[in-house]
PLY file of the C-alpha trace (Angstrom):
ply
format ascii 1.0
element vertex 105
property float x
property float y
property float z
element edge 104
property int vertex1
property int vertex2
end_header
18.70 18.26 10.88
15.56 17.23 8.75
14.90 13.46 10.14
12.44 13.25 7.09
15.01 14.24 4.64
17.82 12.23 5.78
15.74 9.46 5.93
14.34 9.32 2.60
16.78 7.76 0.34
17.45 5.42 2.87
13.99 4.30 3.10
13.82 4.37 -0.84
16.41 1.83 -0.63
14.82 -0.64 2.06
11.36 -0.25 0.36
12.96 -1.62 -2.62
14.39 -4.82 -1.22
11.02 -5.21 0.92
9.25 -5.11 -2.35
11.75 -8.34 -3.59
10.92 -10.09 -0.50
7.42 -9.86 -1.04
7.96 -11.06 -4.60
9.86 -13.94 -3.23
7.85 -15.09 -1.21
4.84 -14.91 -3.46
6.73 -17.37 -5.46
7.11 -19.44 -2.96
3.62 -19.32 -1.77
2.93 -20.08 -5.57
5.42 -23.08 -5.81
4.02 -24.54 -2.52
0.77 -24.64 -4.41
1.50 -25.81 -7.28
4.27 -27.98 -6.27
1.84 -31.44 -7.22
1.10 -31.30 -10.26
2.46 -33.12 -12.59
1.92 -31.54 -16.32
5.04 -29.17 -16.39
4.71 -28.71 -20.36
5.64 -25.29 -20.04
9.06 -25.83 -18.16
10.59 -27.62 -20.34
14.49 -26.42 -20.67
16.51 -25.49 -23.42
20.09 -27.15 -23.32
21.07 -24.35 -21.16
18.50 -25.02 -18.70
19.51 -28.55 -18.82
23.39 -27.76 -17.91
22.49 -25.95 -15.35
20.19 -28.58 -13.27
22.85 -31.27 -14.46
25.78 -29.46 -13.08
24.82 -27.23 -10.69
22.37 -29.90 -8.65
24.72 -29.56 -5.46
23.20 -26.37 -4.66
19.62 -27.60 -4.11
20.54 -31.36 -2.76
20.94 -29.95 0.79
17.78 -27.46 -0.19
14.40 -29.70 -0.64
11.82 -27.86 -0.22
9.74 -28.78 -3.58
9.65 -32.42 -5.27
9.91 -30.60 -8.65
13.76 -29.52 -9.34
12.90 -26.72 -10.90
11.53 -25.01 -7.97
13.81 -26.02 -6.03
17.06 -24.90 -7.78
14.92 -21.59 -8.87
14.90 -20.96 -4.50
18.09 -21.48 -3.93
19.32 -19.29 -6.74
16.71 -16.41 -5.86
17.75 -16.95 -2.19
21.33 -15.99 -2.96
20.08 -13.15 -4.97
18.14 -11.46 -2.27
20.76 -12.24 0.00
23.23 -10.53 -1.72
20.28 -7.96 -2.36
19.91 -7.19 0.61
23.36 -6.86 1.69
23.75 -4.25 -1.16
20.79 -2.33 0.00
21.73 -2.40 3.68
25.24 -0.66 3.23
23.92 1.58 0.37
21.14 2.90 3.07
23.78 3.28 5.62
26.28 5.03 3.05
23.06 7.12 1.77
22.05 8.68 5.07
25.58 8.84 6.08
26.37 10.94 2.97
23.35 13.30 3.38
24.68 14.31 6.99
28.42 15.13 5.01
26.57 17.33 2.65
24.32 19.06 4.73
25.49 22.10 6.08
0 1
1 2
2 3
3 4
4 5
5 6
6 7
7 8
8 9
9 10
10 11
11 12
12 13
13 14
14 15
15 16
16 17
17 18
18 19
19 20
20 21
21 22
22 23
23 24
24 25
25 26
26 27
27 28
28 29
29 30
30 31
31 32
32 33
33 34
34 35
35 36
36 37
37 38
38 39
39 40
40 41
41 42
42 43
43 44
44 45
45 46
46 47
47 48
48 49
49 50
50 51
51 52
52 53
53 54
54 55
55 56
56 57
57 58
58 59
59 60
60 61
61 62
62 63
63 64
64 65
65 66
66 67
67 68
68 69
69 70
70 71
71 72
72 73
73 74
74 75
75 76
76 77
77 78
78 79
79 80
80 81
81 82
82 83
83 84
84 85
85 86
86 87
87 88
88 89
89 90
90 91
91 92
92 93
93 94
94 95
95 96
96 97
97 98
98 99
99 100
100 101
101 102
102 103
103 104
């Protein structure tokens, strides 16, 4: 059996969810940064925006990474994401390679 072929939709899959984590933690890198400053004029929320921090603040209370809300409840919420992100991609990469050995004769 091919090891590279087996592998490759597998690897597809993790390179994927690698490529989120790096994008997450950019962001975070970039909130750390710019987690001072104190002319947010281009956050401001629609109503929306404004439910959400009102009702959903238990999330980030236990979560304080950031003085600025925003950040905070956007971390926790991307958090769960790539959580669940990476739980998808795990089985799928399991279930992938798993499938190619099946179908190979």
């Amino acid at each position: 059996m091919d090891k590279e072929h087996v592998s490759s939709g597998a690897r597809k899959i993790r390179y994927c969810w690698w490529i989120h984590l790096l994008i997450f933690v950019s962001a975070q890198l970039a909130f750390f940064i710019v987690d001072n400053y104190s002319h947010w004029v281009i956050f401001n929320l629609n109503p929306l925006g404004e439910w959400v921090e009102a009702n959903l603040s238990y999330l980030w209370d236990w979560i304080q990474l950031y003085e600025y809300q925003l950040f905070n409840l956007v971390t926790v919420v991307w958090g769960i994401a790539l959580i669940i992100d990476g739980i998808i991609s795990f089985f799928n990469a399991i279930f992938h390679s798993t499938r190619d050995d099946i179908s190979k004769p």
